[in-house]
Backbone bond lengths (Angstrom), bond angles and torsions (degrees), N, CA, C in turn:
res aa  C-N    CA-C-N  psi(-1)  N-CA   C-N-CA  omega(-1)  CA-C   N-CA-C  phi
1 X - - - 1.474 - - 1.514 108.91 -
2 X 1.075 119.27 126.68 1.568 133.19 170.39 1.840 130.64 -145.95
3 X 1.380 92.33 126.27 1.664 90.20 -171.77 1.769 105.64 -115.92
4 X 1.351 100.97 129.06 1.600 140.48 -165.09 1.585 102.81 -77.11
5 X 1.365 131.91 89.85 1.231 144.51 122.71 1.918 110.85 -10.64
6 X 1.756 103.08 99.91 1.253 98.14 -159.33 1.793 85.42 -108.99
7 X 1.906 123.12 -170.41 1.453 117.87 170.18 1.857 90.03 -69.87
8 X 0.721 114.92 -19.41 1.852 109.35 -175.13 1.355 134.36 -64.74
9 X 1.661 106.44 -17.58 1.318 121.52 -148.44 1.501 80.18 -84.51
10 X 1.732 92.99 168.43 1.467 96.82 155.96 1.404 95.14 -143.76
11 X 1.464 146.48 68.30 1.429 142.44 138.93 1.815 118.63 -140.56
12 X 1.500 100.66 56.60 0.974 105.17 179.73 1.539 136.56 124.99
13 X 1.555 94.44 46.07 1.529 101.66 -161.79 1.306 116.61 -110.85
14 X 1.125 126.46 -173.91 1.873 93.92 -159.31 2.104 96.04 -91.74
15 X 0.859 102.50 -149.62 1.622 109.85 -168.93 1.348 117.74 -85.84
16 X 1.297 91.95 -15.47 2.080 97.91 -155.43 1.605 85.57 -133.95
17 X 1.148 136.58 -5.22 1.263 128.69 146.76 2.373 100.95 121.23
18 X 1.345 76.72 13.78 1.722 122.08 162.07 1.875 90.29 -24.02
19 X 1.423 120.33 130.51 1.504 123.69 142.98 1.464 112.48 -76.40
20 X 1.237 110.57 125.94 1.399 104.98 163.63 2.010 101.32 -123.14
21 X 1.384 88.88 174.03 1.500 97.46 -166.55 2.219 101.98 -140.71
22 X 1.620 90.85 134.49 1.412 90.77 -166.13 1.954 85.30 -105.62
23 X 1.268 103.57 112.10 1.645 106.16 163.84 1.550 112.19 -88.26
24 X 1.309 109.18 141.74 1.128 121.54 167.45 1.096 133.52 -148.38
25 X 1.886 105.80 104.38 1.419 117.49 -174.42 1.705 125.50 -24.93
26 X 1.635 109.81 152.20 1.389 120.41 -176.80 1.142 107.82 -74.11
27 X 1.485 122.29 141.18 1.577 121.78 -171.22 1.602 105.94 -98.01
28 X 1.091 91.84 1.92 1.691 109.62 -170.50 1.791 99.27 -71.56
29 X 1.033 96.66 -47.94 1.797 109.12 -174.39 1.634 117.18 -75.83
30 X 1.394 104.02 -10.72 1.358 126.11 172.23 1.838 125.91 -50.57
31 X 1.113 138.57 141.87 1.687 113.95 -155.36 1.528 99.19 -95.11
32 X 1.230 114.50 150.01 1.083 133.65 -164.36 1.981 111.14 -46.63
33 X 1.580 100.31 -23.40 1.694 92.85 168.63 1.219 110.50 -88.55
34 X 1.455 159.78 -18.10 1.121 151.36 -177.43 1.843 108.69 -82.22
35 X 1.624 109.74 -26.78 1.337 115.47 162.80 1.606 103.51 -54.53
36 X 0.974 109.70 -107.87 1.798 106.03 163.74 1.547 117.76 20.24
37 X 1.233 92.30 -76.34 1.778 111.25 -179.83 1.683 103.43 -34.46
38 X 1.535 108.25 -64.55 1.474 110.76 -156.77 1.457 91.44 -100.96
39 X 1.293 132.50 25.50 1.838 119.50 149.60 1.465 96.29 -92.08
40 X 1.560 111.39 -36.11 1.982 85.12 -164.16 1.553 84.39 -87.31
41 X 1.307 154.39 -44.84 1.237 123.24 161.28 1.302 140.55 -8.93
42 X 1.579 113.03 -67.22 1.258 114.06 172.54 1.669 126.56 -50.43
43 X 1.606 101.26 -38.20 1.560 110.18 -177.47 1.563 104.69 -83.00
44 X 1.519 98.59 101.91 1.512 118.37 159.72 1.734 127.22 -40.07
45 X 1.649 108.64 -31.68 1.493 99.85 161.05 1.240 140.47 -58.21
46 X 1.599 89.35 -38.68 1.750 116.31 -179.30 1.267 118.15 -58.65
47 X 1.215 103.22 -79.93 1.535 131.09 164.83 1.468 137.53 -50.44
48 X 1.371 93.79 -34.84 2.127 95.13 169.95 1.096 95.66 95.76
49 X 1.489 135.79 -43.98 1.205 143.87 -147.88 1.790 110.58 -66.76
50 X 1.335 120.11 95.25 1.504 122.98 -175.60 1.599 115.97 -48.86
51 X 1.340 123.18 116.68 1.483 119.05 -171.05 1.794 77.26 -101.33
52 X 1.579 96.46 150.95 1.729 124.83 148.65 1.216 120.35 -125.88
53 X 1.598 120.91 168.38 1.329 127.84 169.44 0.638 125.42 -138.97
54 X 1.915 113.42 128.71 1.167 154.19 173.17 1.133 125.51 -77.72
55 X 1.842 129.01 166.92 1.533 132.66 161.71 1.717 88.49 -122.54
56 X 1.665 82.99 134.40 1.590 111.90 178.12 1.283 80.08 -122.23
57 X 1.791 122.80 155.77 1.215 118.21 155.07 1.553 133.44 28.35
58 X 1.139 95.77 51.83 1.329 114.36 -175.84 1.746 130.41 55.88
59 X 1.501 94.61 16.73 2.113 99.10 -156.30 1.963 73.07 -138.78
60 X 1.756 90.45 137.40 1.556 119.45 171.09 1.363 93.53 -54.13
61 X 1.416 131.05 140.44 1.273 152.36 156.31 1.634 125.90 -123.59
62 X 1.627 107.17 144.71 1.890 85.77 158.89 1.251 120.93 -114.87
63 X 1.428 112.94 151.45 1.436 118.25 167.22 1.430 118.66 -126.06
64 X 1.443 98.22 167.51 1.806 95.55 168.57 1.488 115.00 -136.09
65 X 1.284 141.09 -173.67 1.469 169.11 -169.77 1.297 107.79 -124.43
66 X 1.796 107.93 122.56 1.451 130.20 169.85 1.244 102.92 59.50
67 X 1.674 110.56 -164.10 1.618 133.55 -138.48 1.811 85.01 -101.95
68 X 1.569 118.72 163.13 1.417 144.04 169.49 1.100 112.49 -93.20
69 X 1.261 124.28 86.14 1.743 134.29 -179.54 1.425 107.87 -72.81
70 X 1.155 129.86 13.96 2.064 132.10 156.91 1.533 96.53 -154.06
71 X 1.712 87.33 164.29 1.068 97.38 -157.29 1.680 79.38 -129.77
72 X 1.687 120.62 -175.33 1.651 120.85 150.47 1.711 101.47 -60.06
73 X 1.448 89.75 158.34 1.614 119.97 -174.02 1.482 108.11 -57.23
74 X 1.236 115.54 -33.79 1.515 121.43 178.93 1.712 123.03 -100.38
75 X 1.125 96.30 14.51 1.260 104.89 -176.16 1.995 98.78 -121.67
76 X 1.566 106.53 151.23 1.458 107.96 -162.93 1.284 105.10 -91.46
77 X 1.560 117.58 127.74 1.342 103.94 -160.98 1.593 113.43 -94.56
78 X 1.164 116.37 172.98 1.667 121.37 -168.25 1.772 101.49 -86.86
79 X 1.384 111.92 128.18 1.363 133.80 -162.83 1.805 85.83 -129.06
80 X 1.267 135.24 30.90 1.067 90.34 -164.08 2.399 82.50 -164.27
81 X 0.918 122.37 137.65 1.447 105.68 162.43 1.366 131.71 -56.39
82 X 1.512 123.14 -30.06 1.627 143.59 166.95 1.648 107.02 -46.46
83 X 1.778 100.23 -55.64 1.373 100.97 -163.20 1.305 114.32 -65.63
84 X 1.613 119.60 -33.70 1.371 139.08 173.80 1.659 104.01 -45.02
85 X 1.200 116.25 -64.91 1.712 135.76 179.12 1.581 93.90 -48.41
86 X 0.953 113.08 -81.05 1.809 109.83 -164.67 1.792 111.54 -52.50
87 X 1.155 111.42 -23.79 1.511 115.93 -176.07 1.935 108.51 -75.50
88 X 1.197 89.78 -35.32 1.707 122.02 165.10 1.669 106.89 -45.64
89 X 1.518 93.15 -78.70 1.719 120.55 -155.12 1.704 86.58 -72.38
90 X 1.481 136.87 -11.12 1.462 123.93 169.21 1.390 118.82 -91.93
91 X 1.570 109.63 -45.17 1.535 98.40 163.88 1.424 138.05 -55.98
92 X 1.364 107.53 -26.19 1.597 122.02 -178.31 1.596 111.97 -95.96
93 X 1.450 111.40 12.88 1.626 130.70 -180.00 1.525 99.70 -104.94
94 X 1.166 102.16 -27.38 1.771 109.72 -154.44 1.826 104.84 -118.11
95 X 1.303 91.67 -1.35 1.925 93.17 176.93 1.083 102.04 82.32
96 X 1.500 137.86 29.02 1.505 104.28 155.47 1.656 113.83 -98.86
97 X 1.147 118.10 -35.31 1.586 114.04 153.36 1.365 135.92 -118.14
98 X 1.062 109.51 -175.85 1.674 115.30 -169.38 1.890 121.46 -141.55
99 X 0.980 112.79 120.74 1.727 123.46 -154.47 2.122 80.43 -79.41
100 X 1.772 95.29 119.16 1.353 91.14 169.96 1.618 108.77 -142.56
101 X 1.116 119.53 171.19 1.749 126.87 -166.18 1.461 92.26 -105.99
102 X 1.693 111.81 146.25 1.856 111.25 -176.99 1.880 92.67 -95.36
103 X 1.109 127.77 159.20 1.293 149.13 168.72 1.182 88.30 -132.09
104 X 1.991 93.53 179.87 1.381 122.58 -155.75 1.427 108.99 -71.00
105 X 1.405 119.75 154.65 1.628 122.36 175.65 1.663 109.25 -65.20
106 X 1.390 113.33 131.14 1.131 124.31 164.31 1.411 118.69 -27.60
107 X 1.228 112.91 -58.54 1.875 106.32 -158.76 1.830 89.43 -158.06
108 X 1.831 94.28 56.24 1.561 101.45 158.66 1.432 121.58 89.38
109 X 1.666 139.47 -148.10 1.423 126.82 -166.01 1.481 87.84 -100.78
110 X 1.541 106.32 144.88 1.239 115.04 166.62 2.302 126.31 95.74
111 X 1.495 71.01 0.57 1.849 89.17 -170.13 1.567 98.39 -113.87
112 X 1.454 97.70 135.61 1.816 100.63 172.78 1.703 119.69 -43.03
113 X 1.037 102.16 131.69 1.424 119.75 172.75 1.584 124.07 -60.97
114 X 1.468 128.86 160.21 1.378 123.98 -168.61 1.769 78.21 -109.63
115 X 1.572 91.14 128.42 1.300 131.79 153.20 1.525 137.82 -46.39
116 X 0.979 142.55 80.14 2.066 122.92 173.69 1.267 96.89 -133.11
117 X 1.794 81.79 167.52 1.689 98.79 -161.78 1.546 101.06 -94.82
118 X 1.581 106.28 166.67 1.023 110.07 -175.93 1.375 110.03 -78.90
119 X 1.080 136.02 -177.81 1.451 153.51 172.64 1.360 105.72 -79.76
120 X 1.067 106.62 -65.21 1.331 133.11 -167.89 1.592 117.69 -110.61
121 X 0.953 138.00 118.49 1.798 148.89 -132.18 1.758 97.90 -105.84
122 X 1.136 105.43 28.99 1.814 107.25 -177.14 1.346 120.15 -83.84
123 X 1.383 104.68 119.98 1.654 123.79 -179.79 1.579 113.90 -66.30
124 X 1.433 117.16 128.65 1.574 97.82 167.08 1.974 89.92 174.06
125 X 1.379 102.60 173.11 1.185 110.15 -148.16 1.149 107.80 -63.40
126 X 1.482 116.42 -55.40 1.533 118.28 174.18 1.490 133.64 -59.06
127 X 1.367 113.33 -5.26 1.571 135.56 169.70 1.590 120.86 -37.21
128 X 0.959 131.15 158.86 1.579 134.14 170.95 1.484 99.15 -125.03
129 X 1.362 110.75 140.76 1.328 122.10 -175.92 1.505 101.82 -132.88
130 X 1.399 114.38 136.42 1.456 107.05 168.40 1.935 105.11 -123.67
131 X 1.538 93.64 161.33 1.273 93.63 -162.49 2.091 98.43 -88.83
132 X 1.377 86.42 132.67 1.683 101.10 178.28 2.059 106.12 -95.40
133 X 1.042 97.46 -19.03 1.483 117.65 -159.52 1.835 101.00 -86.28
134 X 0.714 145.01 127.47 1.252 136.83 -156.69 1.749 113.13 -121.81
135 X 1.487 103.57 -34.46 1.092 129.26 -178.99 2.040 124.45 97.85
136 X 1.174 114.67 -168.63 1.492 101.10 170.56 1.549 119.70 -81.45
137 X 1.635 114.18 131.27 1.019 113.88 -170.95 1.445 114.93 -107.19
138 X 1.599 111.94 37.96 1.489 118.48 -172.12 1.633 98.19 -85.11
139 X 1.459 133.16 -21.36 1.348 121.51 161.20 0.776 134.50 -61.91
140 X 1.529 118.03 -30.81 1.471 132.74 -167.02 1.710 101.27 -87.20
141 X 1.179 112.77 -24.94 1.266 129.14 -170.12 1.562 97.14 -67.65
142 X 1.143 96.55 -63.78 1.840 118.93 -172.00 1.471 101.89 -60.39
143 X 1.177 136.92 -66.14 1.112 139.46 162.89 1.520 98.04 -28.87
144 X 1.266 139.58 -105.50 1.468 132.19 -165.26 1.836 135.57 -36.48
145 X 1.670 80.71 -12.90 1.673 87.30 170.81 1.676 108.22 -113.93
146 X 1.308 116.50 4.98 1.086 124.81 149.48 1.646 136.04 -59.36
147 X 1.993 90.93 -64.29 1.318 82.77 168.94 1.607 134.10 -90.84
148 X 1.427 112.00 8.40 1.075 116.63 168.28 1.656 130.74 -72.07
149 X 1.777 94.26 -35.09 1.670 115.53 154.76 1.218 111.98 -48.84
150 X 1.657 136.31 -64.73 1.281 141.74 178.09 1.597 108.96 -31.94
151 X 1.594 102.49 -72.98 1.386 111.55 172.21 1.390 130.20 -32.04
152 X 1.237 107.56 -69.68 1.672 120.37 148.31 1.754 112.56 -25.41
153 X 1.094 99.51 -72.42 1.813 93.71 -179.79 1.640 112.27 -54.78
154 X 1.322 97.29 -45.64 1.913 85.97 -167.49 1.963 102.43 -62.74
155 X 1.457 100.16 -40.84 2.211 93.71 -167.34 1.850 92.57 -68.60
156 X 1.202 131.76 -0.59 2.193 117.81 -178.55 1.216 82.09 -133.67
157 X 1.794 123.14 55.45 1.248 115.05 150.20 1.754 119.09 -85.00
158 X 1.475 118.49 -28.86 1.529 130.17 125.40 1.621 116.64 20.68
159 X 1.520 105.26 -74.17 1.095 151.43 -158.21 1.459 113.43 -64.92
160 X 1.433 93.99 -50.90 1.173 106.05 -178.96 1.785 139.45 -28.16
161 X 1.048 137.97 114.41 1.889 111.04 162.03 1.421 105.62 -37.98
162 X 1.321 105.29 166.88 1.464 129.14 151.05 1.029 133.43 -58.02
163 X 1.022 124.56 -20.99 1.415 127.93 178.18 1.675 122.82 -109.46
164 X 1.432 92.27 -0.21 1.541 102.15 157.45 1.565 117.60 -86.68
165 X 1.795 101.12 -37.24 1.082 96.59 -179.91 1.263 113.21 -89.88
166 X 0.973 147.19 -0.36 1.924 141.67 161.48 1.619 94.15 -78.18
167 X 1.163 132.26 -27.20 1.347 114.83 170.82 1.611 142.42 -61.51
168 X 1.822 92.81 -30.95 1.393 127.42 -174.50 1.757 78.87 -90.16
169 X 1.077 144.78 -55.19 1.135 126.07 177.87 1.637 128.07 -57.24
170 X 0.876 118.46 -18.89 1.439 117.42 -168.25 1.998 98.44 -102.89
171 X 1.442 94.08 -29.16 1.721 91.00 162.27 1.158 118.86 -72.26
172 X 0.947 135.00 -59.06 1.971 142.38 152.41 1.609 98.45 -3.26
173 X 1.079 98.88 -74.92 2.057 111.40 -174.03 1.044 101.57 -63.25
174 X 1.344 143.24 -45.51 1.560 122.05 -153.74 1.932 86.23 -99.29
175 X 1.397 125.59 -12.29 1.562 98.69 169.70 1.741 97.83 -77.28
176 X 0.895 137.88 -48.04 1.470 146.10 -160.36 1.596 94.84 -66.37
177 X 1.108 121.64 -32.29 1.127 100.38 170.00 1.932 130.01 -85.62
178 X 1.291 103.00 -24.36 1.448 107.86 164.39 1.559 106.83 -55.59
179 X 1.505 104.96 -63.16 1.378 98.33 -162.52 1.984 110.96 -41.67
180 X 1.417 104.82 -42.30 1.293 115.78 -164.06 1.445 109.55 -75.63
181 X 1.324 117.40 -3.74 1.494 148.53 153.97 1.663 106.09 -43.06
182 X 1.570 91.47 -95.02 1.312 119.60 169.00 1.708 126.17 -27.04
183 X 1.682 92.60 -69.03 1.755 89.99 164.40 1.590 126.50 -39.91
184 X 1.656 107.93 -50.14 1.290 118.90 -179.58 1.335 116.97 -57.14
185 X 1.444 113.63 -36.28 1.749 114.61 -178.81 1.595 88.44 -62.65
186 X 1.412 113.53 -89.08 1.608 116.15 -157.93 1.591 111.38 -37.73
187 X 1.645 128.52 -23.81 1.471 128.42 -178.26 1.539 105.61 -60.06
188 X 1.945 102.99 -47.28 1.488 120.97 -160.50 1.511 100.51 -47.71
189 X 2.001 94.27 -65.75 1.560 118.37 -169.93 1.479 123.63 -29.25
190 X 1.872 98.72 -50.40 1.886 109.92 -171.12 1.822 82.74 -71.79
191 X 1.050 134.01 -96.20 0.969 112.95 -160.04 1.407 141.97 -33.77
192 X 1.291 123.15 -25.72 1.449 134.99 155.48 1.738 100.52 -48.41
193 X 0.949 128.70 -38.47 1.585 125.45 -136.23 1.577 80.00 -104.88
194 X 1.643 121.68 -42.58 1.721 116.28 -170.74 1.488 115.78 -58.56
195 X 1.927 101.44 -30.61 1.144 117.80 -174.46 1.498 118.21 -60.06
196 X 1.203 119.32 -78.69 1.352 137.62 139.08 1.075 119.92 4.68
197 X 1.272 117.95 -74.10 1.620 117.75 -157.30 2.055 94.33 -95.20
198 X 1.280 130.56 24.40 1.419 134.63 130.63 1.306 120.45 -102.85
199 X 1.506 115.69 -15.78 1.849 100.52 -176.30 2.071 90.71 -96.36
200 X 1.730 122.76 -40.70 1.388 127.03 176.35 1.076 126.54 -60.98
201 X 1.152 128.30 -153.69 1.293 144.01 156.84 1.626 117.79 -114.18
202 X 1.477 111.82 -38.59 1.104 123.59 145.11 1.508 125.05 -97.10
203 X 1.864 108.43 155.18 1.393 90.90 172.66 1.952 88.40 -104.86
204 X 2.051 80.34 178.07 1.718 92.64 -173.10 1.342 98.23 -112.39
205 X 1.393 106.91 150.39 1.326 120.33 164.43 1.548 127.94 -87.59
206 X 1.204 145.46 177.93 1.088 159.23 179.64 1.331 102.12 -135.29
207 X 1.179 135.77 119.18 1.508 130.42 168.40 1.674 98.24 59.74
208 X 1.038 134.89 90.49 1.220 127.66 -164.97 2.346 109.06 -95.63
209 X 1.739 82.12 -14.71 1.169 88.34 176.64 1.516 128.56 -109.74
210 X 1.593 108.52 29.52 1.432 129.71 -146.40 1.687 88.40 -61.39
211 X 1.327 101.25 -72.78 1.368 116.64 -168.41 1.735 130.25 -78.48
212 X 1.462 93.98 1.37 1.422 100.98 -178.34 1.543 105.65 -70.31
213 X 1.801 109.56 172.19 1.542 100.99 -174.98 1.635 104.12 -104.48
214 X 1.670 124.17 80.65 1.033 118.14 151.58 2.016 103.40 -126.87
215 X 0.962 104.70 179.87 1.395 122.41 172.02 1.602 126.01 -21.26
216 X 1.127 131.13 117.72 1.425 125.37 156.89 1.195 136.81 2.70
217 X 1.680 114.09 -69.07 1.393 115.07 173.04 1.632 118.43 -77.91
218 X 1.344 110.81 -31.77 1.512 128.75 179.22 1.980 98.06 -67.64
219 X 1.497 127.56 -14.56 1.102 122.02 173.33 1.462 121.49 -75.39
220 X 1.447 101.07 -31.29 1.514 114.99 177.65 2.304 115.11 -75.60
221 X 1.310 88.43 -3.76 1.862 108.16 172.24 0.937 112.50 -102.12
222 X 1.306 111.10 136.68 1.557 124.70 -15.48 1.607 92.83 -89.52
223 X 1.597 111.74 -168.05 1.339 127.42 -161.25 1.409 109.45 -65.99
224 X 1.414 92.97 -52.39 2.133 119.36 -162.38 1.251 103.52 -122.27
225 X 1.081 121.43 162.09 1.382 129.36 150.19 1.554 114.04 -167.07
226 X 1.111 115.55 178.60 2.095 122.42 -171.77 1.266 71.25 -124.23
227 X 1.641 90.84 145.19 1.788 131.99 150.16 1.654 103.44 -58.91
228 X 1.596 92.42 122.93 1.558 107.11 165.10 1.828 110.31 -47.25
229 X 1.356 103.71 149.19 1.817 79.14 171.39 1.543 87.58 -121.82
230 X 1.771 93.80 165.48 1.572 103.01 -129.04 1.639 75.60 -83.97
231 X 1.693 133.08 174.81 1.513 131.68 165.67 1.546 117.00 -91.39
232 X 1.333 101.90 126.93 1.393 119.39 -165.32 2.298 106.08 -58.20
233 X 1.018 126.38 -166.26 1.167 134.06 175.43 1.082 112.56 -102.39
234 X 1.725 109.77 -40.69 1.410 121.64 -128.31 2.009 84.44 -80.89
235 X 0.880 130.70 -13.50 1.440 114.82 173.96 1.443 109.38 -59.61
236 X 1.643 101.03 -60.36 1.713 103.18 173.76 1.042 121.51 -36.25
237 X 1.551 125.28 -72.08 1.244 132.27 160.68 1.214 139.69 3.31
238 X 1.451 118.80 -55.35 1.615 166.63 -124.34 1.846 90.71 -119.38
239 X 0.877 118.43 -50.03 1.380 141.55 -136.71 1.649 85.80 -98.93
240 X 1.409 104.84 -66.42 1.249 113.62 -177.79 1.675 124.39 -54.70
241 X 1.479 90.16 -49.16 1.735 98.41 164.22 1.414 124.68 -55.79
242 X 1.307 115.62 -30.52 1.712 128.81 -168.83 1.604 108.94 -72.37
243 X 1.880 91.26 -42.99 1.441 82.81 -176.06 1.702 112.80 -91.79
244 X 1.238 117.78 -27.47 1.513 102.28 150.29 1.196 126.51 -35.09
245 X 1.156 136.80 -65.06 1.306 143.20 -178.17 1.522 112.83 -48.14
246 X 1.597 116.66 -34.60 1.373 116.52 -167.92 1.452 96.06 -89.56
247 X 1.631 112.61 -23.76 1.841 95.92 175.57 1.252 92.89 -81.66
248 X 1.181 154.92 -36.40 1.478 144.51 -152.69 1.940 96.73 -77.70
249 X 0.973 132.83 -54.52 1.626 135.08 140.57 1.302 114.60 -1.48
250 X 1.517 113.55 -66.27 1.173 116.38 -153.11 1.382 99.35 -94.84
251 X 1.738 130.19 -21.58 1.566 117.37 -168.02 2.081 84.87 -95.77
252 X 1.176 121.55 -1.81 1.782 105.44 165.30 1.310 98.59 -84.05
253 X 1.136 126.70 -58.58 2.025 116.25 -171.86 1.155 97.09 -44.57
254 X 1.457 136.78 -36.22 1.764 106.21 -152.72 1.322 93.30 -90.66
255 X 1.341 127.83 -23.64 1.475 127.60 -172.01 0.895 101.90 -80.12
256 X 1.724 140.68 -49.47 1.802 123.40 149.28 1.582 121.43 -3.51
257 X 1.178 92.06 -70.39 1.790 122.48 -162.49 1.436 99.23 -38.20
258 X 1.752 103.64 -65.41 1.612 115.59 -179.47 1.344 111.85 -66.77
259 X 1.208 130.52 -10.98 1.616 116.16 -172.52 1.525 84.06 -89.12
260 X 1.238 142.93 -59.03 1.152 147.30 173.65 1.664 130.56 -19.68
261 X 1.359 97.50 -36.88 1.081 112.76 -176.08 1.417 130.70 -100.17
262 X 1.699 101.70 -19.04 1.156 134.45 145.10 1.568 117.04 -57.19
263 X 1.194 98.76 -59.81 1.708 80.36 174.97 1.293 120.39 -76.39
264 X 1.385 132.83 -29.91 1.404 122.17 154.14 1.512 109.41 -22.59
């Protein structure tokens, strides 16, 4: 990756209107611990480290702000401002990032900012770094020859034997029929429960845990169950009145006391 110092630029162009060119080594060739470094980097859960996005050269990018205060668990972490800098000054030696200046937002408040590189490759807290390092793209890979296979299979479904396709048929029906399963329980249930809770006091459930968010089989537990009934006020209430009453009690005795004593 390299970005071309044009007469247009304005962060770093030569004097006389000079191309210059910012190279930046493959991170690919990089040793297997500094890879490490900039995967749990990149992952914002891991790391803490707030990613944003930018336009570099016209293509969405991410970057971030200041030094990486953790590191992975097996790796020794920086106690120190130096160590922060050199952990810095190696990734951006080795291509995984790049020291860049923020410009104006694309398309107003709230939209990624335009990207350029620095002139000068200097590490330090207030810095913007964008990520050059992309990571492994054997998922993304897999993923795209995945769904292109899918695709492929569904348009030479045609094609097919017979016995693929009575198979894909009999899966079709037996999902359509669960689902139509399913609907029917939860239809049965509300109505069981409308019933109930006008002829009861409580209504009953059917599968009481149909829809809650645990597990499949744990949805079908237990069979039955009654509606909690909901807790009334009137205890609070009760409670509240009692002890009013016992301060209202207690501020007439003392006012007794003093009229009493007054008239003494």
């Amino acid at each position: 990756m390299s970005h071309v110092h044009g007469p247009g630029c304005n962060h770093g162009s030569g004097g006389n209107g000079q191309v210059q060119t910012i190279n930046i080594s493959d991170a690919n060739l990089a040793p297997p611990l500094y890879k490490g470094i900039a995967n749990f980097l990149r992952d914002e859960k891991k790391s803490g480290m707030k990613q944003k996005q930018g336009v570099f050269n016209g293509k969405r990018v991410d970057y971030f702000k200041g030094f990486a205060k953790t590191l992975p668990k097996d790796q020794k972490q920086p106690t120190e401002r130096t160590d922060a800098v050199a952990i810095l000054n190696e990734l951006g030696r080795l291509g995984f990032i790049l020291c860049v200046e923020r410009g104006d937002p694309i398309n107003g408040k709230h939209t990624p900012r335009v990207l350029r590189p620095c002139s000068v490759q200097e590490m330090n807290e207030s810095g913007y770094y964008l990520w050059v390092w992309e990571g492994s793209q054997l998922r993304v890979y897999l993923g795209a020859i995945g769904m292109v296979g899918a695709i492929l299979t569904a348009v030479l479904f045609p094609l097919w034997p017979d016995i693929l396709k009575r198979g894909v048929w009999y899966l079709s029906v037996g999902t359509l029929g669960l689902l139509g399963v399913f609907f029917g329980i939860a239809i049965v249930r509300l109505i069981l429960f409308i019933i109930t809770m006008i002829i009861l006091p409580r209504g009953f459930w059917l599968f009481p845990n149909l829809f809650e968010d645990v597990g499949v089989i744990d949805s079908f537990k237990p069979l039955y169950g009654w509606d909690e009934p909901k807790k009334k006020k009137n205890s609070s209430s009760s409670k509240a009145a009692s002890s009013s009453s016992s301060s209202s009690s207690k501020t007439g005795s003392t006012t007794t006391t003093v009229e009493d004593v007054k008239e003494d």
